[in-house]
N, C-alpha and C positions, 0 to 999 in steps of 0.2 A: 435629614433623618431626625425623627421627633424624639427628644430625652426622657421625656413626660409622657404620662398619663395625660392624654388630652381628651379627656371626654366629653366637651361642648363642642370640639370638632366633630365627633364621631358625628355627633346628636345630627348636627347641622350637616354632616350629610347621608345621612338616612334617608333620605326622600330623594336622593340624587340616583336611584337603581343604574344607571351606568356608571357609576362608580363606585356599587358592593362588589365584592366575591365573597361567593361560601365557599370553601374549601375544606376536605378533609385529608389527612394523613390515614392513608392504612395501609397494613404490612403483616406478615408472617411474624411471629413471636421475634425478640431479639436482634429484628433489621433496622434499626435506630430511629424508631416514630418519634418518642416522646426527646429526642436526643435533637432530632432537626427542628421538633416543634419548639426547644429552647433558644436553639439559633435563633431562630423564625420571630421569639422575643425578643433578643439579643438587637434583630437586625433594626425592630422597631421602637427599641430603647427601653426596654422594660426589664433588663437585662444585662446586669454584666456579661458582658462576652468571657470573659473569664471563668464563668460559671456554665454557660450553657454545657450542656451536655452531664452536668453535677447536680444542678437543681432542680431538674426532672418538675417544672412547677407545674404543668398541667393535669401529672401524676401528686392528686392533691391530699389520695385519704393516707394515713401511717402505714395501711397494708400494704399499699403498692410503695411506698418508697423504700420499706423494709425488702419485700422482694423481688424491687426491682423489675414490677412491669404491671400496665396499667391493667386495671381490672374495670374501672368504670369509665366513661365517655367524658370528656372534657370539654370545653369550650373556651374561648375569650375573642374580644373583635379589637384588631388593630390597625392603626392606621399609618401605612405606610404613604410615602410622602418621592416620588419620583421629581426629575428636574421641575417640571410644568406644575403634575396634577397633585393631590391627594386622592388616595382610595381608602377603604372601608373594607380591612380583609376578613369576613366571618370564620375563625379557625376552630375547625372539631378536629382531635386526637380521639382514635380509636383502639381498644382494644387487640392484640396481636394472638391470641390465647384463643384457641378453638372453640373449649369453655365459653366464650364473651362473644360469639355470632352472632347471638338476640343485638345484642348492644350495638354493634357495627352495623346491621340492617336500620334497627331507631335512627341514627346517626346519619345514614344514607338519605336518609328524607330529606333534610334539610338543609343538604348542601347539593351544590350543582356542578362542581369539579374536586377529584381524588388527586392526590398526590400518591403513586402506587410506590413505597421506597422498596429497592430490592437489595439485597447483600449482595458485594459483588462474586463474594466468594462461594456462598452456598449457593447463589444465584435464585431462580423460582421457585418458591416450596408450596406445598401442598395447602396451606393457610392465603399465599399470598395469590393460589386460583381461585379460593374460595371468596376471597372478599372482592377481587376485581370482579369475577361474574356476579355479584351479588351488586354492586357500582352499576355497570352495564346493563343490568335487571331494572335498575331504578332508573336508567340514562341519565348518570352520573357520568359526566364524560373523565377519562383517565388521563394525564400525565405521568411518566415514569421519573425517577430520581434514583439514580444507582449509586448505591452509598457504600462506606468503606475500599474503595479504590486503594487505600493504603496500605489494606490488606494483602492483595493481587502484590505490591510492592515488595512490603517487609517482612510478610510472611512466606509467600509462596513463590516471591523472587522471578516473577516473572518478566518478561523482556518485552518493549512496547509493541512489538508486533504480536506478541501472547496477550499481552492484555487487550489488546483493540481486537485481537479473533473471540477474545470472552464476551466482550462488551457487544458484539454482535449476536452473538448466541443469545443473549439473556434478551437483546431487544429481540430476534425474532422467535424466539419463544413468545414473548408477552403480546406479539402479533397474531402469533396465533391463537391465545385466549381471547382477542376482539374479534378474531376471524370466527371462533366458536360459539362465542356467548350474544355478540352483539346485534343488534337488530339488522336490518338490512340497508337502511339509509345512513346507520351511523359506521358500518361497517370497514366502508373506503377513509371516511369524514376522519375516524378520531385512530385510527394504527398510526404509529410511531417512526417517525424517525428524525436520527439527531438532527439533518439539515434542516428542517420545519422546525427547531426550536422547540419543541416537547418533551424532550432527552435532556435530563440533566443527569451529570456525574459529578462526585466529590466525596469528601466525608464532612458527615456533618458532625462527629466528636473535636477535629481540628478547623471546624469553621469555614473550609471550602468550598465551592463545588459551581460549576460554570455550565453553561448552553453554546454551542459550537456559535452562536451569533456571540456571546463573551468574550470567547477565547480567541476570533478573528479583532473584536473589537480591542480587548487586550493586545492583541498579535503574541500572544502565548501558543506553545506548543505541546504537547503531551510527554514530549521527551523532555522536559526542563522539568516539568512535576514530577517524573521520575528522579532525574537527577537530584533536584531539589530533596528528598528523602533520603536520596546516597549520601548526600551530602550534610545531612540533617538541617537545615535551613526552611522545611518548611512552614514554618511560621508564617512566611511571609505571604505565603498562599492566602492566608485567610485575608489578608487586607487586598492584595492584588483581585483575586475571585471570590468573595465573600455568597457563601450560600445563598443567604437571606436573598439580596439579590436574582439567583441562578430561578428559587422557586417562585418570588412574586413574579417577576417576568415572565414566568410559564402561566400565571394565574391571571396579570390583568391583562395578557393578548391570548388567550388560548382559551382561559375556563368564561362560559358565558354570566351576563347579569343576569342578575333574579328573571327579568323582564322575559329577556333571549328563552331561556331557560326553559319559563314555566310555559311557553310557546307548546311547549314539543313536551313536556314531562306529566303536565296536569292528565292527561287522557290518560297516563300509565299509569300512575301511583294512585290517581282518585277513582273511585271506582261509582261516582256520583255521574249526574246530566252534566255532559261538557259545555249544553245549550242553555239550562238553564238558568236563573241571576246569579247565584252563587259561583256555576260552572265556569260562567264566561267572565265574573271578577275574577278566579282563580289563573283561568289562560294568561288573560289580561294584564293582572299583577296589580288592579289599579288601589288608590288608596281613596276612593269615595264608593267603594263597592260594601258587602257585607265582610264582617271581621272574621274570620278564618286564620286559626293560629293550629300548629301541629306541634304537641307537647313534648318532646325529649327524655324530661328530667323533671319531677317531685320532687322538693325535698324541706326538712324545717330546716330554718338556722338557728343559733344558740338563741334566742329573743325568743323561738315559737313561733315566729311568723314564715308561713307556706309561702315557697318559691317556684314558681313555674318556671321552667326554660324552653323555649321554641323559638320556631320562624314563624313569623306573620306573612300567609301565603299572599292577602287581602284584604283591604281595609285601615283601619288605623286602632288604638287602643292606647288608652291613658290612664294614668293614677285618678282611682276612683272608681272606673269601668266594673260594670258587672259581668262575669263572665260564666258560661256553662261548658263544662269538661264532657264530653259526648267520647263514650267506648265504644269504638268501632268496630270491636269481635260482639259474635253475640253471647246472649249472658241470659241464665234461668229465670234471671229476674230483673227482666226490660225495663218494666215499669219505676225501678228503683234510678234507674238512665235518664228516661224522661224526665223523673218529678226533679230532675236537678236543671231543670229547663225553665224552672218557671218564671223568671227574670224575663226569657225569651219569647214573649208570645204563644204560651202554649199551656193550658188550662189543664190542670189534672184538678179533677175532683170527685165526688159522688152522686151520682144520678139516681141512684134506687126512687123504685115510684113514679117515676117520671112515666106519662102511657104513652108518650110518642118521644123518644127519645131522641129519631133522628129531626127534628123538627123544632125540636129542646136544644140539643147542640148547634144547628147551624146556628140559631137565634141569638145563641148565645156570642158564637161567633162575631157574629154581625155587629151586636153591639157592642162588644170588649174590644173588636178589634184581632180576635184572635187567629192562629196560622190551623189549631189543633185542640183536639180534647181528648183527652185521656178519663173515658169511665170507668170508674174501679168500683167491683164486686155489685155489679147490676144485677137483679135481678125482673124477672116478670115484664120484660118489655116487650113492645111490639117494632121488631127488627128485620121482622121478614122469616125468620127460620127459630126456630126453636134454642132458645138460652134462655135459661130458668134460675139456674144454681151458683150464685158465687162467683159466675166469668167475670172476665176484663176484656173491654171493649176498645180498642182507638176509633174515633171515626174522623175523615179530613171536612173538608170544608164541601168538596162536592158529592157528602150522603154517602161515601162509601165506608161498608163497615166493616172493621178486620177483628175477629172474636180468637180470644187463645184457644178456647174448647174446642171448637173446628179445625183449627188450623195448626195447633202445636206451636209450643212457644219458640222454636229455634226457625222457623217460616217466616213465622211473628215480629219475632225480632228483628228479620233484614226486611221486613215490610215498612215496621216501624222508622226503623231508620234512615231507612229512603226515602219517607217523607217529610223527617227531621232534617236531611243535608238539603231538600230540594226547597223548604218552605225557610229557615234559618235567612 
C-alpha cells in the first residue's frame, strides 16, 4: 500500500488503459460519499485513517466543509497497489444535493463505473434514483456500497436475520432501477447481487466494509460484526475488512477500462460520426488518434493561471499544446465558438468582394491546408441564391454553403458543429 504521493508512478501508467478505472461516488444527500471517498484516501495513503471521515478533502471550497456537503465535483487519481499489480484509480465525488444534478451528469462523462453508496437505514431515496438512472443514461455501469450497517446495529437494534431481510430489500429495489432505467443488453449484465461480488456493506465513518468474496476469504461472519458492536470492539473491523479494499476490488474486477468502456459508451454520449477518424479514435481509445478531451471543470488558481480538468477520450496532449475549447450546446453567437478554432485548421476571416467566393475558399483551402472557412459579414457574392447584407457564411471543403440568413442561427450552429467534430 503506497504512503506517498507517487506521481511518476501514476505518469508511467497512464498509457497502460487496463490498468485505469474511473470511478465515481454518488448518493442521495447525507449517505457518506465524501466520508468513503476519505477512506478511499486513507486506503491509498494519502490519508490518515484517523481522519477519514473528518477531513472531508475532496469537499475542498470552505462552503462545503462549513455545511457539510459537497456542492461542487471533485477529483484526484490514486494509485492503489494489489499483491501483483498497480492500478490507476480516477476518483470523482459527486454532489448529493438535488440543487447540484448539472454537476453529477458533467461528472458522469468521464468516468465509466459508479459506486451507488446507500444508507442502510433510510435505504433508496429519491436523489439516489435520480443519479443512478442518470449513470445508466450515460452506461455508466453501477456498483452498490451499503453504508452505515452500524446504524441497523446501534440504533435500530436489529437482530441479524432483520438486518440481512433490509439488506435484501435495498438490493432488490436498486434492481429494479437497472430493470427500469437500463438499456436492454446491460440490463441482465450489471443488476446486483452480493454473490457476484458487486455488493458491498460497511461503514465507511469506522473504516469497514467487505464483499461476501472478503468475508469468506476472512471466514468472517455477520453475527461477529454484530457482536462486535455489542461488545464495542469494533475497531478491529477496520483492520480485519478495511473498506478501501471492499470498493477497489469491486472497481478493478467489475468497473471496465477506458478501452472496454468506450467500446459500448462513445455511440451514447457522442452524438458525432461513430465511422468517422475522430469517431473511431474515440470507440478505439487509441493514443495516435485525434485529441479529444471532455472538459469537467474551469477554474483559475491563486498565480492566474487557467486550469482545465477532463478525460482525454483520444489522442495524447502535453505542456505546450495548443488547445480549442468547442461548446457543444448551441449558442447566438456560433461564430465567436469557431474563431476560438483557429490553431486548428480552420480559417475565419473576411471575404467581402471576393466575385467567386466558393472557388476563393476551396483555393484557399487547398493551399493553407485548411479543414474550414468561416466568411464573416460577406457581402454581394455569387453563391447561388441571394445574400447581399452583412451574413455569415461557413462553407466546407466540398463547396457546400451554409448562410445564417437562410437558415437561422440555431440550424446553423448544429450544422456548424458537425462539421467541426467530423473534420478536428
Amino acid at each position: 500500500m503506497p504512503r506517498f504521493k507517487q506521481i511518476l508512478e501514476i505518469q508511467q501508467l497512464m498509457s497502460r488503459k487496463e490498468l485505469i478505472r474511473n470511478i465515481g461516488i454518488i448518493a442521495h444527500i447525507d449517505h457518506g460519499k465524501t466520508t468513503l471517498a476519505d477512506s478511499l484516501l486513507a486506503g491509498t495513503g494519502l490519508l490518515s485513517p484517523r481522519m477519514a471521515g473528518v477531513a472531508r478533502v475532496l469537499d475542498y471550497l470552505e462552503e462545503e466543509q462549513k455545511r457539510k456537503i459537497t456542492i461542487k465535483t471533485a477529483n484526484i487519481s490514486l494509485l492503489y497497489k494489489t499483491a501483483d499489480t498497480q492500478y490507476v484509480i480516477n476518483l470523482v465525488d459527486t454532489p448529493g444535493h438535488v440543487d447540484f444534478t448539472g454537476k453529477v451528469t458533467r461528472a458522469l462523462r468521464v468516468i465509466d463505473g459508479a459506486v451507488v453508496v446507500v444508507d442502510a437505514v433510510e435505504e433508496i431515496m429519491a436523489q439516489t434514483e435520480i443519479v443512478t438512472k442518470q449513470a445508466l443514461e450515460e452506461r455508466v455501469r453501477p456498483v452498490l456500497f451499503i453504508n452505515k450497517i452500524d446504524r441497523l446495529i446501534t440504533e435500530l437494534h436489529l437482530n441479524e436475520e432483520q438486518i440481512q431481510k433490509k439488506l435484501d430489500q435495498i438490493i432488490s429495489h436498486f434492481n429494479d432501477l437497472i430493470e427500469l432505467y437500463a438499456e436492454p443488453p446491460f440490463k441482465d449484465q450489471w443488476k446486483i447481487d452480493a454473490s457476484l461480488g458487486n455488493v458491498a456493506f460497511g461503514s465507511a465513518l469506522h473504516g469497514w466494509g467487505f464483499t461476501m468474496n472478503m468475508a469468506r476469504h476472512q471466514e468472517i461472519k455477520f453475527s461477529e460484526i454484530v457482536t462486535a458492536y455489542i461488545d464495542g470492539t469494533q475497531a478491529k473491523l477496520q483492520r480485519i475488512l478495511p473498506v478501501y479494499k471492499a470498493i477497489f476490488d469491486m472497481a478493478i474486477n467489475l468497473v471496465p477500462n477506458p478501452q472496454e468502456a468506450q467500446s459500448y459508451r462513445i455511440e451514447k454520449i457522442w452524438d458525432g460520426h461513430v465511422e468517422s477518424k475522430i469517431g473511431k479514435a474515440l470507440v478505439e481509445c487509441i493514443d495516435h488518434g485525434p485529441t479529444a478531451i471532455f472538459v469537467t471543470n474551469i477554474h483559475e488558481v491563486s498565480s492566474g493561471v487557467t486550469v482545465a480538468t477532463g478525460r482525454i477520450f483520444s489522442g495524447k496532449i502535453k505542456k505546450g499544446d495548443k488547445t480549442a475549447h468547442i461548446e457543444l450546446a448551441s449558442t447566438p453567437d456560433i461564430l465567436a465558438t469557431i474563431r476560438t478554432l483557429k490553431e486548428s485548421k480552420i480559417f475565419v476571416g473576411f471575404a467581402a468582394e471576393t466575385e467567386n467566393l466558393k472557388s476563393y475558399a476551396q483555393d484557399k483551402m487547398v493551399r493553407k491546408g485548411l479543414d474550414m472557412i468561416v466568411a464573416n459579414r460577406v457581402g454581394e457574392i455569387n453563391t447561388g441564391f441571394a445574400s447581399d447584407t452583412n451574413s455569415d457564411v461557413i462553407l466546407s471543403p466540398e463547396g457546400v454553403i451554409y448562410d445564417f440568413e437562410h437558415m437561422g442561427k440555431e440550424v446553423l450552429a448544429h450544422k456548424i458543429l458537425d462539421l467541426v467534430k467530423e473534420r478536428l
